[in-house]
LONU-340603 format. One line per field, with one value per residue: residue number from 1; x, y, z of N, C-alpha, C, O in turn; residue in one letter. Coordinates in pm, 1 decimal. Layout:
num <- [NUM,...]
n.u <- [X,...]
n.v <- [Y,...]
n.w <- [Z,...]
ca.u <- [X,...]
ca.v <- [Y,...]
ca.w <- [Z,...]
c.u <- [X,...]
c.v <- [Y,...]
c.w <- [Z,...]
o.u <- [X,...]
o.v <- [Y,...]
o.w <- [Z,...]
residuo <- [A,...]
end
This chain:
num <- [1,2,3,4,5,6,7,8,9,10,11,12,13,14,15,16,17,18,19,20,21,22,23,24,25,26,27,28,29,30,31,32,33,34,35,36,37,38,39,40,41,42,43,44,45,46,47,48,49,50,51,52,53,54,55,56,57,58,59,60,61,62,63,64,65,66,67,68,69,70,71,72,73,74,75,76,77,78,79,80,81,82,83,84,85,86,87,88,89,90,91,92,93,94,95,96,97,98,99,100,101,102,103,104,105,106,107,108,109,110,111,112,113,114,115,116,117,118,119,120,121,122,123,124,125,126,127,128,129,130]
n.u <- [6542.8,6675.8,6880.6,7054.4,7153.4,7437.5,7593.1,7538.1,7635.6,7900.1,7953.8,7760.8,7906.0,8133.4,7991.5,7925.6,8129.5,8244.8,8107.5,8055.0,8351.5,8369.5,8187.4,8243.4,8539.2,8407.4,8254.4,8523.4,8628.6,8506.9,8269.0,8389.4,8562.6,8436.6,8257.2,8448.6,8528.1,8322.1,8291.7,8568.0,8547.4,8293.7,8375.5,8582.3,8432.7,8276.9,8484.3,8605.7,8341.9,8326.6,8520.9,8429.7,8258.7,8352.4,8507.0,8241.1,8151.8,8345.1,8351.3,8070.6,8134.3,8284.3,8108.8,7909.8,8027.1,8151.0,7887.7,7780.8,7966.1,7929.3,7616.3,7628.9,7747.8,7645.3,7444.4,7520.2,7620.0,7354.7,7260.7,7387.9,7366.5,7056.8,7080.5,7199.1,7056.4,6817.8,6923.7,7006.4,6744.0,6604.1,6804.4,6713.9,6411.9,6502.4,6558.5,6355.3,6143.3,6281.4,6237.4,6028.4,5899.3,6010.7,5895.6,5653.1,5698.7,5754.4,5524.9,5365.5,5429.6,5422.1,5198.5,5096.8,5268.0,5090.2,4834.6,4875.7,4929.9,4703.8,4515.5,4668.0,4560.6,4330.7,4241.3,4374.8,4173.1,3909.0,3986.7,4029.1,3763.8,3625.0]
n.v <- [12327.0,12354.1,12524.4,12611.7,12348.2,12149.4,11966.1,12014.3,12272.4,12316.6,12265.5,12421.3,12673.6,12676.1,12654.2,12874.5,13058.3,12980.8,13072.2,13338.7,13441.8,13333.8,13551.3,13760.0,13799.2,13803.8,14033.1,14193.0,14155.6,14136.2,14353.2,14602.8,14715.7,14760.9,14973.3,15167.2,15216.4,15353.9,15570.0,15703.3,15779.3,15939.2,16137.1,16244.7,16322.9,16519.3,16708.2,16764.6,16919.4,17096.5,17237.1,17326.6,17457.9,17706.2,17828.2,17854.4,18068.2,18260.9,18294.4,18399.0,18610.3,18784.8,18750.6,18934.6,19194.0,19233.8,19249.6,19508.8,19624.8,19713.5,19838.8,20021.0,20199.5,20141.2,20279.4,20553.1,20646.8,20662.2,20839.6,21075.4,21047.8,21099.9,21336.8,21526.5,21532.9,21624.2,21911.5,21980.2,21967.2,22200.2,22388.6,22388.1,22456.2,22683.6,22857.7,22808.9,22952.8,23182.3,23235.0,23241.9,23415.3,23663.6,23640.8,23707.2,23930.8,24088.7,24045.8,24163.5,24424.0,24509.3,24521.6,24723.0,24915.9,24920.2,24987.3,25246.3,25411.1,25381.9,25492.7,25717.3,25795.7,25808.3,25998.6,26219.9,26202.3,26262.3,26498.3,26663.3,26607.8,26763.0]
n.w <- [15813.3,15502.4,15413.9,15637.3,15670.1,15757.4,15653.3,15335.9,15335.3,15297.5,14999.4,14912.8,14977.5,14832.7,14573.7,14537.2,14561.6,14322.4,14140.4,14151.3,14150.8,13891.4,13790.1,13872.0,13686.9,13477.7,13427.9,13490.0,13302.1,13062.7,13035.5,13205.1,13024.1,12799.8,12926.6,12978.7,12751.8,12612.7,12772.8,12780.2,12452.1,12484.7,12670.0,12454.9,12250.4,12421.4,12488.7,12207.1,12127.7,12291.2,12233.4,11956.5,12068.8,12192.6,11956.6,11805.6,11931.5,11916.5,11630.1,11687.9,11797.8,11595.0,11366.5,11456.2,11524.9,11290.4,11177.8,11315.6,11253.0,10952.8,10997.9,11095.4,10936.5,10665.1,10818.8,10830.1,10562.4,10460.9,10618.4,10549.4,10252.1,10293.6,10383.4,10213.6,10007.3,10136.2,10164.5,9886.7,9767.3,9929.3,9793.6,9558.2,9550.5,9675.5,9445.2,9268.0,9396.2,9385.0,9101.9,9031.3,9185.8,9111.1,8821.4,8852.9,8986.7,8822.5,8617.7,8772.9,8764.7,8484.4,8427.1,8628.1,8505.1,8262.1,8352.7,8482.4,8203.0,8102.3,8233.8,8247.0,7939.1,7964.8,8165.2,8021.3,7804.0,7881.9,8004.4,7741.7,7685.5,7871.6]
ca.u <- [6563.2,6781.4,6971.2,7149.0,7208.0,7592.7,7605.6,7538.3,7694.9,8062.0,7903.1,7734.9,8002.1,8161.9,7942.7,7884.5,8282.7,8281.1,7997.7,8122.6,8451.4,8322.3,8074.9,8336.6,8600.2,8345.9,8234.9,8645.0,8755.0,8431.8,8213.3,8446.0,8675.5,8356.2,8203.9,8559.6,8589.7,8174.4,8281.5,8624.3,8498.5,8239.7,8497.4,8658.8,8335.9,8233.2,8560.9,8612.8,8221.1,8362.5,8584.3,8372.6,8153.3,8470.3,8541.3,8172.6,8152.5,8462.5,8317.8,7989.7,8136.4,8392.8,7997.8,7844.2,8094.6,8135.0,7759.7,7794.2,7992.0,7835.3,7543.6,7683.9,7857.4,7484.3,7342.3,7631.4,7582.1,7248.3,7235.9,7491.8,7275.6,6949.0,7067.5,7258.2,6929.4,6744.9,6974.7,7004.2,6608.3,6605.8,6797.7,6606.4,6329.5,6458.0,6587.0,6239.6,6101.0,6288.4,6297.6,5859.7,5881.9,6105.6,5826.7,5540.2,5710.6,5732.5,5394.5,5270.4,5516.5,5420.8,5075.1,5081.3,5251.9,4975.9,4703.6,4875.4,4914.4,4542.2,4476.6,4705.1,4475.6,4155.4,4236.6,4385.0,4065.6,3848.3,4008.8,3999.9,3581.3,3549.2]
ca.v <- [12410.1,12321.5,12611.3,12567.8,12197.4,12205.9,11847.0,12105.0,12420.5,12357.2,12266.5,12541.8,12798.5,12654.4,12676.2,13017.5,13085.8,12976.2,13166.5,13486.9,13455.5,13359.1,13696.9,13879.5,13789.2,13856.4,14186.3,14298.2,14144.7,14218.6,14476.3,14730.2,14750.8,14837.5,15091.3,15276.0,15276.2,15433.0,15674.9,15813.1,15832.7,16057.7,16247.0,16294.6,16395.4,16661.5,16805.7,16811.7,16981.9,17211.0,17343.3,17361.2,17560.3,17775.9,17862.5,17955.0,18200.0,18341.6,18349.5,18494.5,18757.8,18815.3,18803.9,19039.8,19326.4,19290.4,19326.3,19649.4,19787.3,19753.7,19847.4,20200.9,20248.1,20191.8,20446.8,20694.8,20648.5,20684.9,20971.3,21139.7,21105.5,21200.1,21531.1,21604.8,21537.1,21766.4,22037.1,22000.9,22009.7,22332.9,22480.1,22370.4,22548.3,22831.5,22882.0,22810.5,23026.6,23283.3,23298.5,23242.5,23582.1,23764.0,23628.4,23742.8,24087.8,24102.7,24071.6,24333.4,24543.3,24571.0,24548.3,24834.9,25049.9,24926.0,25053.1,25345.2,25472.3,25371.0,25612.7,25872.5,25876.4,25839.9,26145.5,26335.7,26184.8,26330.4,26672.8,26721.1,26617.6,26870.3]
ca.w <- [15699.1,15452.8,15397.7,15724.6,15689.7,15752.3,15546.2,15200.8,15387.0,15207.2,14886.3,14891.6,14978.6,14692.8,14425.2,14544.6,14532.3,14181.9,14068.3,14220.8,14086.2,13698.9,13714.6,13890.4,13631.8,13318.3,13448.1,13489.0,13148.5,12937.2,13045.5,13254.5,12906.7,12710.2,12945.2,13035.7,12614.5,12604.5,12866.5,12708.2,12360.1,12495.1,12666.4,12358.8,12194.8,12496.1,12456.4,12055.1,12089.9,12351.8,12136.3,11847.1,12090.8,12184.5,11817.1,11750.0,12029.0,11864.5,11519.9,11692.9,11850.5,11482.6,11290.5,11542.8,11536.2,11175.7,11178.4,11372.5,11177.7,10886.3,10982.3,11174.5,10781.8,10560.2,10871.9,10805.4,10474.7,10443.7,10693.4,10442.9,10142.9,10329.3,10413.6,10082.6,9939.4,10158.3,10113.7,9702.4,9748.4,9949.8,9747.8,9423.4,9578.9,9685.4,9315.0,9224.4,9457.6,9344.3,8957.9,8991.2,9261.2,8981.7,8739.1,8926.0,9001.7,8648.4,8557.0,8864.5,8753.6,8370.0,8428.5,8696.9,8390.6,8160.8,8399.8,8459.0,8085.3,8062.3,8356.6,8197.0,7863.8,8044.2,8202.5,7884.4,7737.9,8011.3,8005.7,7673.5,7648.8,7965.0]
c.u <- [6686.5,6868.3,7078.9,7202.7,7355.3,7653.2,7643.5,7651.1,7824.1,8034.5,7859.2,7824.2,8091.3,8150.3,7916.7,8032.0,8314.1,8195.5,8030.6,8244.9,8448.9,8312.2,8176.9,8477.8,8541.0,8339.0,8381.2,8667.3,8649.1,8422.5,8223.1,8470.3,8547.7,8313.6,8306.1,8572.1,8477.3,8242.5,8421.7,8626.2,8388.6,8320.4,8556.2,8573.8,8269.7,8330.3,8569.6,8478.5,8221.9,8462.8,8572.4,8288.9,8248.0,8484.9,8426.7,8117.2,8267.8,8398.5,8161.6,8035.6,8173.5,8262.8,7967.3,7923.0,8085.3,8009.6,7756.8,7834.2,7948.2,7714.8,7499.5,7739.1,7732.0,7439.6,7401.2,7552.8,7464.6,7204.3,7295.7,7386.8,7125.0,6941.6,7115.1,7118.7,6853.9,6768.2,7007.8,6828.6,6547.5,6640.7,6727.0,6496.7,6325.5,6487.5,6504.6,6151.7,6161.3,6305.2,6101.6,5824.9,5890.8,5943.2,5666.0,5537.3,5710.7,5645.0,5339.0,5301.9,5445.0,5261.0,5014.3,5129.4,5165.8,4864.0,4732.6,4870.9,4789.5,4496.6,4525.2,4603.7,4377.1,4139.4,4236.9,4230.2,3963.3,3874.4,3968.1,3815.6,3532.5,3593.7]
c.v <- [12361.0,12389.5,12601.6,12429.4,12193.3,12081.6,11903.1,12254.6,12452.1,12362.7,12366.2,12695.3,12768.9,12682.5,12842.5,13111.6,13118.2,13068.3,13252.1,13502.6,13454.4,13464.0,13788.3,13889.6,13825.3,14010.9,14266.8,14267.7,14206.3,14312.0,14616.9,14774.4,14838.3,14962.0,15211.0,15316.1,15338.2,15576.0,15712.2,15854.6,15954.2,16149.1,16338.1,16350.3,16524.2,16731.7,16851.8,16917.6,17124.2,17294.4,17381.0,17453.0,17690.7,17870.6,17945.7,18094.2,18298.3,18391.3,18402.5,18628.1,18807.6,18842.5,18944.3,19185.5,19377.6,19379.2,19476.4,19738.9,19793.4,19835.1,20011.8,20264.7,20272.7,20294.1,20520.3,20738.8,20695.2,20811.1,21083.0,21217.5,21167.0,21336.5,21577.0,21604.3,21663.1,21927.5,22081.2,22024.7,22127.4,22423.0,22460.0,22459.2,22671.9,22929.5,22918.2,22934.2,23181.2,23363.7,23280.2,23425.0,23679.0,23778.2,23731.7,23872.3,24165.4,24178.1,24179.2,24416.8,24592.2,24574.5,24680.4,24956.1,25035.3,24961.3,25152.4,25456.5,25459.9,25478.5,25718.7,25908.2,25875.5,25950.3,26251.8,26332.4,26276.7,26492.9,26694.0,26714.6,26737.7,27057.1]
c.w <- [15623.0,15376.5,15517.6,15757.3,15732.3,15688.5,15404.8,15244.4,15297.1,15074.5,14866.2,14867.4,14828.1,14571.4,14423.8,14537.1,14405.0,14078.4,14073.2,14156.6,13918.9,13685.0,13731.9,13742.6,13486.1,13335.3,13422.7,13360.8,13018.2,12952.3,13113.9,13149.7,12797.6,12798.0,12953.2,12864.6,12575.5,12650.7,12824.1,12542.3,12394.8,12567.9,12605.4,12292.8,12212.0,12441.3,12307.7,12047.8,12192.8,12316.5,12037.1,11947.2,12101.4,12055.1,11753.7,11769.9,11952.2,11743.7,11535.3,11708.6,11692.2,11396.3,11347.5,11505.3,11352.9,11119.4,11194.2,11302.0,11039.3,10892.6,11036.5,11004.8,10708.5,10691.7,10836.7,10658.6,10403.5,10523.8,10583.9,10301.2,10182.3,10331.4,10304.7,10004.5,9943.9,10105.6,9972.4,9676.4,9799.6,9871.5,9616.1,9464.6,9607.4,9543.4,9251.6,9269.6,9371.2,9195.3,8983.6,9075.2,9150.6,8842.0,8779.2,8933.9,8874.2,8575.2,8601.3,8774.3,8594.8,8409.6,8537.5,8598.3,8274.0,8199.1,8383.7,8332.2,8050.7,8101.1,8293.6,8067.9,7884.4,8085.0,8112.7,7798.3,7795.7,7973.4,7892.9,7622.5,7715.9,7883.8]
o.u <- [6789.6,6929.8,7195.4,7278.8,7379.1,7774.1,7746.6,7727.0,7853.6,8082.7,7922.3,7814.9,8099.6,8230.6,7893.8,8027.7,8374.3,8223.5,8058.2,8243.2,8500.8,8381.7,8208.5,8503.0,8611.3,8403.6,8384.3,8728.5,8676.7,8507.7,8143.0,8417.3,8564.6,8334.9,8270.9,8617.2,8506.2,8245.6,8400.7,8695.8,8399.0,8332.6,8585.4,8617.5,8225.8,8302.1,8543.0,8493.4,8149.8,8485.6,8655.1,8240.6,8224.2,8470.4,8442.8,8069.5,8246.7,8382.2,8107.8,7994.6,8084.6,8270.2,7997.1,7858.5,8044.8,8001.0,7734.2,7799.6,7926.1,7697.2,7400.2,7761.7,7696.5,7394.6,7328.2,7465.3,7472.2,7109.2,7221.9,7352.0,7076.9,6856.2,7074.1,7092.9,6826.3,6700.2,7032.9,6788.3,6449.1,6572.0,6675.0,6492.5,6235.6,6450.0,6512.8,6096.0,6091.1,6350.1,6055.7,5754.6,5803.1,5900.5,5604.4,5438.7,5672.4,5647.5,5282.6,5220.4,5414.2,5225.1,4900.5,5070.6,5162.2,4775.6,4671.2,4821.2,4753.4,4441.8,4452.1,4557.3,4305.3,4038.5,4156.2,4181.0,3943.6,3797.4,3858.5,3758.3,3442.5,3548.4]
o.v <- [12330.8,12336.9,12582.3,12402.3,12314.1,12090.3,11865.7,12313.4,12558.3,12458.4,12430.2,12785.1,12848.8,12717.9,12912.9,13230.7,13216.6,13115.7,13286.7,13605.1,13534.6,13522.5,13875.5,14004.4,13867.5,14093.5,14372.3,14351.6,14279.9,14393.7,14710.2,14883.9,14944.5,15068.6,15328.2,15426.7,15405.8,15675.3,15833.3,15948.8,16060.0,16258.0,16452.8,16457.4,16605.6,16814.3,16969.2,17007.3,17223.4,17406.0,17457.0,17546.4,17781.8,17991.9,18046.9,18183.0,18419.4,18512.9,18446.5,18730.7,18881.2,18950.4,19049.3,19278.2,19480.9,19487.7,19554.5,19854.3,19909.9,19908.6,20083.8,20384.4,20387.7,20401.9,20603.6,20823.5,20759.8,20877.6,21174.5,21329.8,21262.1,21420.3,21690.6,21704.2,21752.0,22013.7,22198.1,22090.2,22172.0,22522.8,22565.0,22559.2,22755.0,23046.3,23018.0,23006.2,23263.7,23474.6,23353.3,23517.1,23754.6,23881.7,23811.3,23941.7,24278.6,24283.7,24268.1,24480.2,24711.0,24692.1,24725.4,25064.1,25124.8,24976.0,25213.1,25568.0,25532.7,25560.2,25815.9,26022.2,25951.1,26015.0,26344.3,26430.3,26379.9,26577.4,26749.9,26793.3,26809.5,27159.3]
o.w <- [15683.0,15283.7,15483.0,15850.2,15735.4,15667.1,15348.8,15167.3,15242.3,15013.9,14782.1,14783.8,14734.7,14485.1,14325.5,14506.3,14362.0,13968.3,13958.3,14088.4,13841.3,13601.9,13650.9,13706.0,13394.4,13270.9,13359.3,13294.8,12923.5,12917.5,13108.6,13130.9,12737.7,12740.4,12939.6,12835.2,12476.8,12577.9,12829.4,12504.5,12332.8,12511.9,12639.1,12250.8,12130.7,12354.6,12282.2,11964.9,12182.6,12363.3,11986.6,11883.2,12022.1,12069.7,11685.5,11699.2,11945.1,11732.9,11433.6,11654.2,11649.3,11337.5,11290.6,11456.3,11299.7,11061.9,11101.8,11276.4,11005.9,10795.4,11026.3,10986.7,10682.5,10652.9,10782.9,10640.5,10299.0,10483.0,10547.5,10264.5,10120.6,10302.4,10280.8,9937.3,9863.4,10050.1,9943.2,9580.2,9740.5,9850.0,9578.4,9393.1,9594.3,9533.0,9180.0,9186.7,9312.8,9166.5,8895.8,9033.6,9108.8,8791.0,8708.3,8908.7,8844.7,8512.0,8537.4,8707.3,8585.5,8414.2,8524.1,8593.1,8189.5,8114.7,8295.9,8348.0,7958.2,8027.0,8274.8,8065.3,7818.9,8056.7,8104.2,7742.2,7731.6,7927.5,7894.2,7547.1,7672.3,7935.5]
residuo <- [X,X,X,X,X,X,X,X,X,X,X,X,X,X,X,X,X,X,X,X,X,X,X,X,X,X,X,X,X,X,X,X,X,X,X,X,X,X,X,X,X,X,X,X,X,X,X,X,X,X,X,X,X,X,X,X,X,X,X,X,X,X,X,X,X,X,X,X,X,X,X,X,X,X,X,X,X,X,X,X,X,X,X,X,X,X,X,X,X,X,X,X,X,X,X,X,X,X,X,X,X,X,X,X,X,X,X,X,X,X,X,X,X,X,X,X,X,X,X,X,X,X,X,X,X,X,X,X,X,X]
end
């Protein structure tokens, strides 16, 4: 086999020395420097985006409440004028109610003394035929 020859064996370790040492020496000078500068730019990106998340939690909650209370102020509000409503429409009616009663008692009323004076000369009429 001529992998164990021990004629090539030093040659070998050699070229395999030098090889190893090139890759090892590219890998530390190129491609550590780029991945360690990948990996704290995103660092810097998580965090800057973790404190933009920070901030919006803040300005959720700061929407939210405002929300609230707005929206407890138009119910007030609107509870407010509902019932002033109602109660300016009660009494409109009972106003109503009571100037159409008045009207009504009115009418009985004169028309119960226009029967009766009928009745009184029906009768005088009456007597005096009998």
């Amino acid at each position: 086999m001529p992998q164990l020859d021990t004629v090539t064996f030093l040659s070998q370790l050699f070229w395999l020395v030098i090889i190893f040492g090139a890759f090892y020496l590219t890998v530390l000078t190129d491609i550590l420097p780029s991945f360690s500068r990948v990996l704290k730019s995103r660092l810097k990106k998580l965090k800057s985006n973790k404190d933009a998340m920070y901030s919006l939690g803040d300005e959720k909650g700061e929407t939210s409440s405002l929300y609230d209370s707005s929206l407890s102020t138009g119910l007030d509000g609107s509870r407010a004028n509902l019932l002033d409503g109602l109660n300016s429409g009660s009494t409109l009616m009972k106003n109503n109610a009571n100037s159409t009663q008045k009207n009504i008692y009115g009418f009985c009323f004169k028309r119960l003394r226009f029967n009766s004076r009928e009745n009184a000369r029906t009768t005088q009429s009456n007597q005096q035929a009998l």
